[in-house]
C-alpha positions, 0 to 999 in steps of 0.5 A: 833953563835960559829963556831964548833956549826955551822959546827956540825949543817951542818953535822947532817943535812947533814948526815939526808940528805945523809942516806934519801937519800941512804935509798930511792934509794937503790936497791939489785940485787937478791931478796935473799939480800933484805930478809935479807936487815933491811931497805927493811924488815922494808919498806915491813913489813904489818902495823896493820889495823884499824879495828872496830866492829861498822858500824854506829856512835853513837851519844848520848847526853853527857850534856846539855849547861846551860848559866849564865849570866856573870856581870863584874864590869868594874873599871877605875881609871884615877888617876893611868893612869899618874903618875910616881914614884919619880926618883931614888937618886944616 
C-alpha cells in the first residue's frame, strides 16, 4: 500500500475518532449556549413515534403452497473426466 494512502487513511479514522469523541462529551455552562448549540439541539430534538391504527394482527391467507414434483435426469459422462487437450506448439 503507498504510504500517502496509508497516512491519509489513519487521519480520517482519527479525525471520525476525536470529532465522536468531542461531539460526546461536550458540555455548556448555561443553558442559553446549549439552545443554540447544532449538536445539542440535533441530540435533543423528539424523533417521530411509531404510531398504528390497528391493535390486533391480521392474518389472512395469501396462497396456497402447490408441490411439483421435480424429475432431474442425472448425466455422467466418465470419458471427459481424464482427458486433456494437446499441449500447446511454441
Amino acid at each position: 500500500m503507498r504510504l500517502w494512502l496509508r497516512w491519509s487513511a489513519w487521519l480520517c479514522l482519527s479525525l471520525v475518532f476525536w470529532t465522536a469523541a468531542a461531539e460526546s462529551t461536550h458540555n455548556h455552562p448555561n443553558p442559553v449556549k446549549a439552545a443554540s448549540c447544532s449538536i445539542c439541539v440535533a441530540a435533543h430534538s423528539s424523533s417521530p413515534t411509531a404510531s398504528s391504527s390497528r391493535t390486533q394482527p391480521v392474518f389472512a391467507t395469501v396462497g396456497v403452497l402447490r408441490d411439483e414434483e421435480v424429475l432431474a435426469k442425472a448425466e455422467f459422462d466418465a470419458s471427459s473426466l481424464g482427458i486433456r487437450g494437446p499441449p500447446a506448439a511454441l
